[in-house]
Backbone as JSON Lines, residues from 0, in Angstrom:
{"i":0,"aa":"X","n":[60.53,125.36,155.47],"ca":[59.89,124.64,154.37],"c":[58.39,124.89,154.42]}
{"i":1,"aa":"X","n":[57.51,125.44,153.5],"ca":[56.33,125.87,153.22],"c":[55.82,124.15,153.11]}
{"i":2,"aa":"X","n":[54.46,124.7,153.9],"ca":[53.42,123.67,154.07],"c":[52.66,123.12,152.99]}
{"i":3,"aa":"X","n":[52.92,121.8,152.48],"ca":[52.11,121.99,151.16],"c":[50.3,121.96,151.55]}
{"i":4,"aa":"X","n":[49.83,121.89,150.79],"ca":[48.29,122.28,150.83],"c":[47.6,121.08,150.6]}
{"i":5,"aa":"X","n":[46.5,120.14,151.28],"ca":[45.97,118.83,150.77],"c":[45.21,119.16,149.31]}
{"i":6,"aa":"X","n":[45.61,118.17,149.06],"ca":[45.17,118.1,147.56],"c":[43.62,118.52,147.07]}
{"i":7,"aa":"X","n":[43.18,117.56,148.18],"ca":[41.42,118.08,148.2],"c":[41.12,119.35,148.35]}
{"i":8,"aa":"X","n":[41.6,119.93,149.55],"ca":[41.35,121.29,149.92],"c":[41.91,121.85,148.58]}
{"i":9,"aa":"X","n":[43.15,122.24,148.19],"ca":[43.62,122.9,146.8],"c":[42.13,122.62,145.69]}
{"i":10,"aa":"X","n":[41.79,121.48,145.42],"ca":[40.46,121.53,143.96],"c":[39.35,121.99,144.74]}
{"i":11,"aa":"X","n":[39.26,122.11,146.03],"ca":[37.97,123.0,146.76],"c":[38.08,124.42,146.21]}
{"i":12,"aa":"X","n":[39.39,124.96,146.67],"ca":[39.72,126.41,146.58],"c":[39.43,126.71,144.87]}
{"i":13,"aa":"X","n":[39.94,125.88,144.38],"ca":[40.44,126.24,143.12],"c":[38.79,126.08,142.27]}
{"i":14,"aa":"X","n":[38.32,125.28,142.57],"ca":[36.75,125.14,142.19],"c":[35.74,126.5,142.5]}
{"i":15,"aa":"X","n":[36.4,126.84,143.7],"ca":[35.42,128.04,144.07],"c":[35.78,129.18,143.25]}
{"i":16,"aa":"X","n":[37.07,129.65,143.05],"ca":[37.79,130.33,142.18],"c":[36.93,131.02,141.16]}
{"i":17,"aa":"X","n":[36.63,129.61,140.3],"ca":[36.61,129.17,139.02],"c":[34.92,129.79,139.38]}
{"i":18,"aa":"X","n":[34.46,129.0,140.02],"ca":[32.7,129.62,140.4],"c":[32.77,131.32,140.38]}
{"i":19,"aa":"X","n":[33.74,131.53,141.41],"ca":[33.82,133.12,141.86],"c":[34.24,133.83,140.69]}
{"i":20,"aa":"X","n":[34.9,133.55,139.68],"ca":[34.8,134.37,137.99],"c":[33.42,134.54,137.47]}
{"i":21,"aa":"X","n":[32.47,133.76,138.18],"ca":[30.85,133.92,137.1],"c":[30.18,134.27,137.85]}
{"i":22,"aa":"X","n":[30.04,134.0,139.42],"ca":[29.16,134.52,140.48],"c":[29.56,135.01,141.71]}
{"i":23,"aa":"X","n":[28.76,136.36,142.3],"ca":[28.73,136.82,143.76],"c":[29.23,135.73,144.33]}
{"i":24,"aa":"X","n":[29.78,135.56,145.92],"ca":[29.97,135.2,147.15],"c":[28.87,134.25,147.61]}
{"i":25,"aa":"X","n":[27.76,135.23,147.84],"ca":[26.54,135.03,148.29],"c":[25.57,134.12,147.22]}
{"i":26,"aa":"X","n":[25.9,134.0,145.82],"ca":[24.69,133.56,145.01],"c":[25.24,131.45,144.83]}
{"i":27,"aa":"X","n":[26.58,131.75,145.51],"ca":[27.59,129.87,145.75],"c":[26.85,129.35,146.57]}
{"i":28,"aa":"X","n":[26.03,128.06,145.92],"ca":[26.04,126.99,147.17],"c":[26.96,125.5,147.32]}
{"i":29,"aa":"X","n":[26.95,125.33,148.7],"ca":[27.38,124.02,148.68],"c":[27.7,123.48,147.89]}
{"i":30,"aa":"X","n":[25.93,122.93,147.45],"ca":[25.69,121.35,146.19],"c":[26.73,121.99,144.84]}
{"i":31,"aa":"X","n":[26.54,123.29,144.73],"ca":[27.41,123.47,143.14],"c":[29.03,123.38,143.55]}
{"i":32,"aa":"X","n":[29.65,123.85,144.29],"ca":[31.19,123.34,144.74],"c":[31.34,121.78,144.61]}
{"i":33,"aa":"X","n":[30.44,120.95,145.11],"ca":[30.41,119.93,145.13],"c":[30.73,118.87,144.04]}
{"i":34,"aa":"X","n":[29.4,119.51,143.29],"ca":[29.46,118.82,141.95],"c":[30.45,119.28,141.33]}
{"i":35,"aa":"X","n":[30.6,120.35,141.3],"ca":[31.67,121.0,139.83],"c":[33.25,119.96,140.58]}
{"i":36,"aa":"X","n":[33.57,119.84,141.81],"ca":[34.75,119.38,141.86],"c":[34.91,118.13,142.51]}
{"i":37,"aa":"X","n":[33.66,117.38,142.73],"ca":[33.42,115.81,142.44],"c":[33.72,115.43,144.09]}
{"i":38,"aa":"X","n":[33.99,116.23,144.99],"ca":[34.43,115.92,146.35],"c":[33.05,115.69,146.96]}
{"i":39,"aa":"X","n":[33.4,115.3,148.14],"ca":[32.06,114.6,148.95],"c":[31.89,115.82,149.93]}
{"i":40,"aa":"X","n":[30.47,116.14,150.61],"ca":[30.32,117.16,151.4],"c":[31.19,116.66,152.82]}
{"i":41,"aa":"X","n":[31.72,115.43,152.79],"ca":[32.03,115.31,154.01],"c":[33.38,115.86,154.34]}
{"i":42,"aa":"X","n":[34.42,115.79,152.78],"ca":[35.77,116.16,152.59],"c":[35.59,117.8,152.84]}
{"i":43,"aa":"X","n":[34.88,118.17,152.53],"ca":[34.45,120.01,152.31],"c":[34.92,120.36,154.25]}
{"i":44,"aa":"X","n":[33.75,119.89,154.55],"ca":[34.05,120.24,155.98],"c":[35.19,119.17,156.68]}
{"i":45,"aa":"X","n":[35.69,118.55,156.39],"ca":[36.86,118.72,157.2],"c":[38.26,119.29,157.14]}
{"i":46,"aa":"X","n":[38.08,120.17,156.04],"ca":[38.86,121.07,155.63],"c":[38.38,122.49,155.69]}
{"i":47,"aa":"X","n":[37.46,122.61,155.86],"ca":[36.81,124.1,156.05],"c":[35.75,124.08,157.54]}
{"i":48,"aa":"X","n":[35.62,124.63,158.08],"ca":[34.63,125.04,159.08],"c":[33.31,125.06,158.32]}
{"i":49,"aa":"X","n":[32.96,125.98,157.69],"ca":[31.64,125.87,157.0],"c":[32.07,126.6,155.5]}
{"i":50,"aa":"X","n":[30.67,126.42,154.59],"ca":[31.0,127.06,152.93],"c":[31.48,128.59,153.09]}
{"i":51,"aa":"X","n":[31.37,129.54,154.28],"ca":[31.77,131.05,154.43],"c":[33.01,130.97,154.76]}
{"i":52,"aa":"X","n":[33.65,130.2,155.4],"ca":[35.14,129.6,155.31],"c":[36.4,129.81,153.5]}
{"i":53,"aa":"X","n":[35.27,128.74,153.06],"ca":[35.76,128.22,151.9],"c":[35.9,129.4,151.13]}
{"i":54,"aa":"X","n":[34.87,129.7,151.01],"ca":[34.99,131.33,150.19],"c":[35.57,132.69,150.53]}
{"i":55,"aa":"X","n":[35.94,132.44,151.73],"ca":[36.85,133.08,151.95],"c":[38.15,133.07,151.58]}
{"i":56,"aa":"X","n":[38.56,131.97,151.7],"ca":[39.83,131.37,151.52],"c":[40.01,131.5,149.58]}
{"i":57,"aa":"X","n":[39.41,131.17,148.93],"ca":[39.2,131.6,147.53],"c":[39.11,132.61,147.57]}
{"i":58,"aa":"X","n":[38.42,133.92,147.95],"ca":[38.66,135.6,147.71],"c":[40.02,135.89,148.05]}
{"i":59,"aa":"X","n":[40.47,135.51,149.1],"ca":[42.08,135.25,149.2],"c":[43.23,135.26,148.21]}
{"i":60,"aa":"X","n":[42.86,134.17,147.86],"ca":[43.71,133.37,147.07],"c":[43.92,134.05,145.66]}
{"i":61,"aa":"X","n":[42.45,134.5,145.41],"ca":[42.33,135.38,143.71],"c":[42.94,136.85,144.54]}
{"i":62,"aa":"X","n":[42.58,137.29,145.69],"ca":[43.41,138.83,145.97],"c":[44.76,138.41,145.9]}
{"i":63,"aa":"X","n":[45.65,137.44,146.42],"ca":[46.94,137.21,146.72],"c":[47.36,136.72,144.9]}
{"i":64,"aa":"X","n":[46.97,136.26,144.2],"ca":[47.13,136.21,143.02],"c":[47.4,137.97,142.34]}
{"i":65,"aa":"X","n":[46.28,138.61,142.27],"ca":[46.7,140.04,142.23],"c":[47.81,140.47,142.76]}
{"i":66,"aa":"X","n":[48.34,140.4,144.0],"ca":[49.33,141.01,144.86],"c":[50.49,140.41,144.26]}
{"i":67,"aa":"X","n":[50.43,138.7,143.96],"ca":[51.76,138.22,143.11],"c":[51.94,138.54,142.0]}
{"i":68,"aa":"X","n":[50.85,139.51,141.1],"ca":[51.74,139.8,139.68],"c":[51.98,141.51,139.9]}
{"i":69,"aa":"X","n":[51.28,142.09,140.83],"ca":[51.42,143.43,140.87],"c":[53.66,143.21,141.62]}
{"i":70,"aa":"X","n":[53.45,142.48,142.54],"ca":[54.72,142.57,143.2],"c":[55.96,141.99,141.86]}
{"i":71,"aa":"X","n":[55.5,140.99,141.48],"ca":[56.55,140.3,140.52],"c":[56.54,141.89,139.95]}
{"i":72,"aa":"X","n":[56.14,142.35,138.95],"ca":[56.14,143.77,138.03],"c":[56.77,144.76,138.64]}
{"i":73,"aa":"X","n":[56.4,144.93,140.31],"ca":[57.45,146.0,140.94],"c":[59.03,145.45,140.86]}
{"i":74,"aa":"X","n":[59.43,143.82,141.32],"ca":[60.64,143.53,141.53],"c":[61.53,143.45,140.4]}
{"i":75,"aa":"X","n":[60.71,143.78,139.43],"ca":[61.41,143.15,137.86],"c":[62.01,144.6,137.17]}
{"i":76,"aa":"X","n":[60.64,145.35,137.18],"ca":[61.13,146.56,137.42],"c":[61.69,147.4,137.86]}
{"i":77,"aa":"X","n":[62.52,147.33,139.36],"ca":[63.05,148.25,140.15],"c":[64.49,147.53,139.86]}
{"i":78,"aa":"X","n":[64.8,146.22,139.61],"ca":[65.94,145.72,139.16],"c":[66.64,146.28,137.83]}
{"i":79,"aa":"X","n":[65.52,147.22,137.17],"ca":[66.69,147.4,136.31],"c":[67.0,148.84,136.3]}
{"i":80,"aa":"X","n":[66.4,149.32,137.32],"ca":[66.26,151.0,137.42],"c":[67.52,151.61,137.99]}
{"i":81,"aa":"X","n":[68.29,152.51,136.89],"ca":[70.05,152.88,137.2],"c":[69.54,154.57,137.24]}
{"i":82,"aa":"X","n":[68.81,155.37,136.54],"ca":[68.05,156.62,136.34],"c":[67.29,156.9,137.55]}
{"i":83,"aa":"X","n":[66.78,157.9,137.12],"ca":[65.36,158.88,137.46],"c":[64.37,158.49,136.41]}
{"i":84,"aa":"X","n":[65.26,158.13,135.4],"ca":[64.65,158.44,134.27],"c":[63.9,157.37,133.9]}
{"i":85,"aa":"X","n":[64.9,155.95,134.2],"ca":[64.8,154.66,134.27],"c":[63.0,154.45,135.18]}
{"i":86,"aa":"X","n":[62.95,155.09,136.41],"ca":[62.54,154.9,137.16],"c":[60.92,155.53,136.9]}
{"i":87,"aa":"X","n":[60.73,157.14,136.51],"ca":[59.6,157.09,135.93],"c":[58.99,156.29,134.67]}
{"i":88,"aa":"X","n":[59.59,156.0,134.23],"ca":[59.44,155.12,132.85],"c":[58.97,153.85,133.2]}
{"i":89,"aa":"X","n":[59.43,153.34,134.4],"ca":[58.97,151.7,135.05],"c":[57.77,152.31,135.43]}
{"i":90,"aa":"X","n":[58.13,153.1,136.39],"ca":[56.63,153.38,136.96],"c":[55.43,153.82,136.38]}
{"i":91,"aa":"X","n":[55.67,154.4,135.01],"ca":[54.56,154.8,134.31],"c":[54.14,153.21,133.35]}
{"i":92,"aa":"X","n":[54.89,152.27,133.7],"ca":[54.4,150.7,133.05],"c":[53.61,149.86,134.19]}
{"i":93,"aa":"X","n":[54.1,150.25,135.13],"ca":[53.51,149.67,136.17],"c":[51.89,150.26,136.61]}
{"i":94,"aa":"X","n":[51.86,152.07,136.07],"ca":[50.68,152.21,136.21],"c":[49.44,151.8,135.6]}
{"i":95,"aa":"X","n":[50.27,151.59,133.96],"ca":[49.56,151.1,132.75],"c":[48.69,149.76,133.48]}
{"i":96,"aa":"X","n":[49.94,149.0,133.71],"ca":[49.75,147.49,134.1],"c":[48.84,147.19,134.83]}
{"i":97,"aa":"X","n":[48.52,147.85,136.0],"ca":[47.86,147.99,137.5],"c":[46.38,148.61,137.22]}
{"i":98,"aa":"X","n":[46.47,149.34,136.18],"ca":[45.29,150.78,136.54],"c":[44.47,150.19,134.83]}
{"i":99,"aa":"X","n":[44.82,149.11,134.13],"ca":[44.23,149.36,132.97],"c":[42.55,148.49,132.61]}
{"i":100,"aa":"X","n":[42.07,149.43,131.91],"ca":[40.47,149.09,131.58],"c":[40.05,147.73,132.06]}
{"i":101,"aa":"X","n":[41.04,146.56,131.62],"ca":[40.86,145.17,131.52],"c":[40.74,144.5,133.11]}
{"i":102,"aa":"X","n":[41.31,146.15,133.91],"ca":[41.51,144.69,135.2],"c":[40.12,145.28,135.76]}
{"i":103,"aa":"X","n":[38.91,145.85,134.95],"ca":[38.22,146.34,135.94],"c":[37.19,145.13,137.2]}
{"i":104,"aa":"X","n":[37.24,144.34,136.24],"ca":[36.87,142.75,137.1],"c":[37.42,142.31,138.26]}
{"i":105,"aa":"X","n":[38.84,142.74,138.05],"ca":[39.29,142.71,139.34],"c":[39.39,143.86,140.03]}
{"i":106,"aa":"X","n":[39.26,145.11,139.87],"ca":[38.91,146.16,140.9],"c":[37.8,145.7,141.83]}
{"i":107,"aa":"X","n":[36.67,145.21,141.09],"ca":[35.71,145.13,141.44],"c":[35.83,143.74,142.61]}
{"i":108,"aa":"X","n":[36.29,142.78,142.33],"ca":[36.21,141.7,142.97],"c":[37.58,142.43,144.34]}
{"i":109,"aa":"X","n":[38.15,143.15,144.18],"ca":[38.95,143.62,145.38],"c":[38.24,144.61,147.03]}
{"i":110,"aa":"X","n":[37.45,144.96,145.83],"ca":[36.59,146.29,146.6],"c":[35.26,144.86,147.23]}
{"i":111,"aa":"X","n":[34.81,144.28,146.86],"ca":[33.96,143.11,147.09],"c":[34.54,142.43,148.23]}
{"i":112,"aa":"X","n":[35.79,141.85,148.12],"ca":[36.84,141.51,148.9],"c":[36.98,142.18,150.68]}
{"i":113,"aa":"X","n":[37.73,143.72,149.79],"ca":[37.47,144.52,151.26],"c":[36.37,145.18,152.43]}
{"i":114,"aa":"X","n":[35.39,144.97,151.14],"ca":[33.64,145.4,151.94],"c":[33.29,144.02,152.67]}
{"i":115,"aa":"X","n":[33.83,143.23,152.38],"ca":[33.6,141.56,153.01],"c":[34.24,141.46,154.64]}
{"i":116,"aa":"X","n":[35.41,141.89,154.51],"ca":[36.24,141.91,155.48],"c":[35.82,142.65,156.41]}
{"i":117,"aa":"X","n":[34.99,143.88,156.51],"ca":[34.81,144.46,157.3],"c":[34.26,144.4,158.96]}
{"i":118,"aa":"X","n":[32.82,143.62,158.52],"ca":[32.41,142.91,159.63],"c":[32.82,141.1,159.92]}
{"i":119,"aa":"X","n":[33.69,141.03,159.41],"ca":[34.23,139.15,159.45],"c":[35.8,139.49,159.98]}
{"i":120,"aa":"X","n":[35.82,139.09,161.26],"ca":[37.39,139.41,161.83],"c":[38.25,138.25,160.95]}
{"i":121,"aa":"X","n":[37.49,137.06,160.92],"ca":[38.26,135.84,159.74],"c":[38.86,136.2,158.76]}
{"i":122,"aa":"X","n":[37.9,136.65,157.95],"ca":[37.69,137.0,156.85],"c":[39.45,138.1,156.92]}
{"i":123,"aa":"X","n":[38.45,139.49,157.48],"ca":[39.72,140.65,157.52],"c":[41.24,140.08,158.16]}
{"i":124,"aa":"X","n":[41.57,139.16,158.81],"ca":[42.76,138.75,159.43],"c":[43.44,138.33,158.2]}
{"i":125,"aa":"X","n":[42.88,137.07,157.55],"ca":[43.48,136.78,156.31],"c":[43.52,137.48,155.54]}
{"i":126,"aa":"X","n":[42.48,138.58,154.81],"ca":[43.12,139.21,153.65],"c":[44.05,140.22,154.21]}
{"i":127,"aa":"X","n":[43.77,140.76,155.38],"ca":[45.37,141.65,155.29],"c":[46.4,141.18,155.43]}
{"i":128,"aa":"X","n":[46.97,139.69,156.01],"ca":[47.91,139.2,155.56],"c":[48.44,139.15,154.12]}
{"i":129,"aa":"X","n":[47.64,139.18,153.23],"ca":[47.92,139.42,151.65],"c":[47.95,140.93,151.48]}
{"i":130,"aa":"X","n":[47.01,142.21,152.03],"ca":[47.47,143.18,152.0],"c":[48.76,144.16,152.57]}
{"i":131,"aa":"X","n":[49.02,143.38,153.41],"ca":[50.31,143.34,154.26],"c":[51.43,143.36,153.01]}
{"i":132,"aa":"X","n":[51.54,142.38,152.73],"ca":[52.87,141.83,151.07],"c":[52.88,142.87,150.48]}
{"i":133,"aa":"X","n":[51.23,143.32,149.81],"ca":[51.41,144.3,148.96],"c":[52.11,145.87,149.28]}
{"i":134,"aa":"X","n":[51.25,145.8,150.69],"ca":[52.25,147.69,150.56],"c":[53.62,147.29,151.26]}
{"i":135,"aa":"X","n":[53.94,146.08,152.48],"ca":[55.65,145.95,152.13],"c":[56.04,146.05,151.52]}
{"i":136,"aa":"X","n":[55.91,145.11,150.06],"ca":[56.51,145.57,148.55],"c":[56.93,146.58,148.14]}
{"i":137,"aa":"X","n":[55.69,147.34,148.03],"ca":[55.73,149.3,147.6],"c":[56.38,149.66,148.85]}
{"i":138,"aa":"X","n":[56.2,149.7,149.87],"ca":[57.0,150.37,150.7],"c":[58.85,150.07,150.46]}
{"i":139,"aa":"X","n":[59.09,148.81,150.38],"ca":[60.14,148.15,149.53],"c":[60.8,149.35,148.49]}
{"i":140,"aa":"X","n":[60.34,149.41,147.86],"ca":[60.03,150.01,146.01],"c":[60.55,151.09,146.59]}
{"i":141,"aa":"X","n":[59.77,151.95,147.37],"ca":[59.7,153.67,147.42],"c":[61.35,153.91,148.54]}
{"i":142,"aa":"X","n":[61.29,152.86,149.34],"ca":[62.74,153.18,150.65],"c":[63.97,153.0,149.19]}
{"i":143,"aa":"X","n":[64.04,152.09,148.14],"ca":[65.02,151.49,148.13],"c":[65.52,152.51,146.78]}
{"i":144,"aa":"X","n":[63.99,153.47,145.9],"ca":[64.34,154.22,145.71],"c":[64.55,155.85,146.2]}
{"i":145,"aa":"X","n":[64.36,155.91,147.68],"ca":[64.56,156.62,148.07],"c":[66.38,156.56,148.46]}
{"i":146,"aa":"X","n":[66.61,155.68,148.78],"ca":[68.42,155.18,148.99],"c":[69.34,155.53,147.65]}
{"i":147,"aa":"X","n":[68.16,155.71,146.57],"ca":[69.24,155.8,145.34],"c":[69.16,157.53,145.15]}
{"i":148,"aa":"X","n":[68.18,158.03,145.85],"ca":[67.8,159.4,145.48],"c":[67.26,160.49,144.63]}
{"i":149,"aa":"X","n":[66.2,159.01,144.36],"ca":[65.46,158.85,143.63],"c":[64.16,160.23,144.49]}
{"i":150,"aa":"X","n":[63.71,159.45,145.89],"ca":[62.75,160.04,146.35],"c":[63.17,161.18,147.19]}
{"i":151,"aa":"X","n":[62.3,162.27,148.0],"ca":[62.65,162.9,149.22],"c":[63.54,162.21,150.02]}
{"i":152,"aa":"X","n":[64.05,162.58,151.12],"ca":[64.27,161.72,152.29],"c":[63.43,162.11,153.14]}
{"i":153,"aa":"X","n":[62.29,162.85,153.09],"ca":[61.37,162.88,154.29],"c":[59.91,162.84,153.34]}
{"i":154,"aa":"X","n":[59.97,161.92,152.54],"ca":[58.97,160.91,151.88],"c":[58.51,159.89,152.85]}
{"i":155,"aa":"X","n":[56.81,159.92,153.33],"ca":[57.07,158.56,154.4],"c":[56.49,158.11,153.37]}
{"i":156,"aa":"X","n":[57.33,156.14,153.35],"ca":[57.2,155.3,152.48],"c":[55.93,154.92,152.52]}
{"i":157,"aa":"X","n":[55.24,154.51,153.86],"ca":[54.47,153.75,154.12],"c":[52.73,154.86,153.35]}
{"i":158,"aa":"X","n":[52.71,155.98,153.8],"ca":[52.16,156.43,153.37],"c":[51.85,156.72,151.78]}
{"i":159,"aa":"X","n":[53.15,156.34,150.95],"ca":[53.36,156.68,149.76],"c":[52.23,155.32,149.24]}
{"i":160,"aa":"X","n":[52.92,154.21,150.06],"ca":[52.64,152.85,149.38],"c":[51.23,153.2,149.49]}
{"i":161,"aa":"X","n":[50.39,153.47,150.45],"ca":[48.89,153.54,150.39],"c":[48.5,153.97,149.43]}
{"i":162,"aa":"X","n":[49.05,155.33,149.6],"ca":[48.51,156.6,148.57],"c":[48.41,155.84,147.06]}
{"i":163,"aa":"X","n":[49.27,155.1,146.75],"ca":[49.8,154.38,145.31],"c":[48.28,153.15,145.2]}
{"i":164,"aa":"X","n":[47.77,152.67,146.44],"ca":[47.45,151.59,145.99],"c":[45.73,152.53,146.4]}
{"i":165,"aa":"X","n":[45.38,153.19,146.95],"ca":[44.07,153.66,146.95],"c":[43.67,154.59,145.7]}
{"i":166,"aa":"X","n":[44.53,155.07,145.05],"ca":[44.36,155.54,143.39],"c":[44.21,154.54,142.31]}
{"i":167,"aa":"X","n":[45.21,153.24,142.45],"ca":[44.82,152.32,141.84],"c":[43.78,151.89,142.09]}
{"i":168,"aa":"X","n":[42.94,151.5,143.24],"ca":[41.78,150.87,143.07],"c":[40.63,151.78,143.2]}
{"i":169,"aa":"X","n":[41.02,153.11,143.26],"ca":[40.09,154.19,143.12],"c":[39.68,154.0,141.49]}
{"i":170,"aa":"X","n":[40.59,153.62,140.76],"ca":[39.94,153.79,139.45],"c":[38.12,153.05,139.3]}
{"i":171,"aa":"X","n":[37.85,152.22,139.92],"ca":[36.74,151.49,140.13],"c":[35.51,152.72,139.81]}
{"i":172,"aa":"X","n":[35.83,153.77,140.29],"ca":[34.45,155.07,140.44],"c":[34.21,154.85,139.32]}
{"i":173,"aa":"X","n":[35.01,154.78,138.12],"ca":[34.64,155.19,136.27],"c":[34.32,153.82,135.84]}
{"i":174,"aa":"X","n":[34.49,152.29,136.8],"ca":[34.18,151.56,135.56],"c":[33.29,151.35,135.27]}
{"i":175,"aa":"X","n":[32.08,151.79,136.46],"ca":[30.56,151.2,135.91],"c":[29.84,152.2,135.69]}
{"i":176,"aa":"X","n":[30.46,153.22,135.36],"ca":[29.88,154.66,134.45],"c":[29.91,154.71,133.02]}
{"i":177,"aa":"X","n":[28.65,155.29,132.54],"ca":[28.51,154.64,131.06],"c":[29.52,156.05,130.19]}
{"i":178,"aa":"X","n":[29.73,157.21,130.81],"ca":[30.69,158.58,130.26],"c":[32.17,158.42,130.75]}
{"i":179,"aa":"X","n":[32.8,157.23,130.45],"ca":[33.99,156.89,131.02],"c":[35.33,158.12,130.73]}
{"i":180,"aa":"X","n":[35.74,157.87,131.43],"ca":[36.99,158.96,131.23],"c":[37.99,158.28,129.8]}
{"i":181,"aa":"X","n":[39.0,159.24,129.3],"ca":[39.79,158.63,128.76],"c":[40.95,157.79,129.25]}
{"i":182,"aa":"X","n":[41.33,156.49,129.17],"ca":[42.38,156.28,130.29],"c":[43.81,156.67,130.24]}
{"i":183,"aa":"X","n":[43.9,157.36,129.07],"ca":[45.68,157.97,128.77],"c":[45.23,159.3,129.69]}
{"i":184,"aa":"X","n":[44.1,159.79,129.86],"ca":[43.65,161.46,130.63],"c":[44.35,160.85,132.18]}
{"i":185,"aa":"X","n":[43.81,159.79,132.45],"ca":[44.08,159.0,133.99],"c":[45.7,158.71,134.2]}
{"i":186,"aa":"X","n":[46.24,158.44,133.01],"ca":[47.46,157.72,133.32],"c":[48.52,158.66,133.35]}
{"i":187,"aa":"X","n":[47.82,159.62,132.52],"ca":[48.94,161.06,132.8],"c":[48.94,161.7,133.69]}
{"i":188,"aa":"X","n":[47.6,161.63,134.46],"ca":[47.52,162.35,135.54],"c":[48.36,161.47,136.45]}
{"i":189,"aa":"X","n":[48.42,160.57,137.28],"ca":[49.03,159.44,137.41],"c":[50.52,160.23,137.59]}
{"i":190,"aa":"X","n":[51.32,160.02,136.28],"ca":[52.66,160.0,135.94],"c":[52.8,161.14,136.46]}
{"i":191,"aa":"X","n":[52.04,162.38,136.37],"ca":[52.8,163.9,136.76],"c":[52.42,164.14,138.36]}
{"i":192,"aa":"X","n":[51.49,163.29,138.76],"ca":[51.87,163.59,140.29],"c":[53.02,162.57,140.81]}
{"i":193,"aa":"X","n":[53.06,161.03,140.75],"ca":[54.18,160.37,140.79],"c":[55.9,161.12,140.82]}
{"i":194,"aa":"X","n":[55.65,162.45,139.58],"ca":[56.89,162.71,138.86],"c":[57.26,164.14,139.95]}
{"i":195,"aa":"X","n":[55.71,164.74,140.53],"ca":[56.05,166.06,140.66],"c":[55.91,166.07,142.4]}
{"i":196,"aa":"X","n":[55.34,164.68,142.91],"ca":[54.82,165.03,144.67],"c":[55.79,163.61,144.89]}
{"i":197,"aa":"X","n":[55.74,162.31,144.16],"ca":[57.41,161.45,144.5],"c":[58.24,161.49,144.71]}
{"i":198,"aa":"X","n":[58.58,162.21,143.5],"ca":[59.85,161.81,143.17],"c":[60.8,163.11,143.41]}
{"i":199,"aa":"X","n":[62.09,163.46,143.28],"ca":[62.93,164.69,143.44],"c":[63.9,165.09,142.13]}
């Protein structure tokens, strides 16, 4: 039985969230968590160690949000996949889904995320627990269509899953370039290596 979450702590997280859509990490203080979600500084810390805590736990929470609709989209998708055919066709929705103009806010807040983690063992312990889900998933995805024969059999999954998710958030190079690429140029490219170094 999953632990539920104190209520307070949940409108902490969820307050910071809401902050972390309009501002950096670094530009959050205290007094504004505070006010915006009416809690006392005393409730803050006894639920968090200090405010680098808290915000952590919110970069989290918005990455693990990502990871739950990217994964829901893989499981929904691979459920109905009877083809090859079936199967590039999901996957070229899933690239749409994952790779498109709109999420560049969240590329950005991911790559923010993982440059965070680097020197914070805290920090990095928890988000790869959420990065963990994600390439199980894909690794998931790629074994289970490798069982249908779909993929190689000397496809390593684990490597695939990377490869899948460092192109997706590679797209980030073009978003804050003012000569953007076309994104159907991206998504095709995408589909014909998927179709021609994936799949069999």
């Amino acid at each position: 039985m999953a632990t539920r979450i104190h209520p307070t702590k949940s409108l902490l997280i969820a307050t910071t969230i809401e902050i972390l859509d309009e501002k950096l990490p670094g530009e959050i203080a205290v007094d504004e968590i505070l006010e915006k979600s009416g809690i006392s500084k005393g409730s803050l810390y006894h639920h968090f160690e200090d405010l680098g805590e808290l915000l952590e736990v919110a970069q989290v929470e918005r990455y693990a949000a990502w990871v739950d609709r990217s994964v829901s989209a893989i499981v929904a998708m691979l459920a109905k996949v009877k083809s090859r055919e079936d199967l590039v066709n999901g996957l070229k929705l899933i690239t749409r889904f994952t790779q498109d103009p709109a999420y560049s806010k969240t590329r950005f807040q991911r790559a923010r995320a993982i440059a965070a983690a680097e020197h914070n063992p805290r920090f990095a312990k928890r988000l790869a627990e959420e990065q963990k889900r994600l390439t199980d998933a894909l690794i998931d995805l790629i074994n289970e269509a490798r069982n249908k024969g779909f993929y190689a059999s000397d496809f390593d999954a684990h490597a695939g899953a990377v490869l899948v998710q460092a192109y997706t958030l590679g797209m980030i190079v073009d978003d804050f370039v003012d000569d953007k690429m076309d994104p159907e140029e991206w998504y095709k490219l995408i589909d014909m290596v998927v179709d021609r170094v994936f799949l069999v």
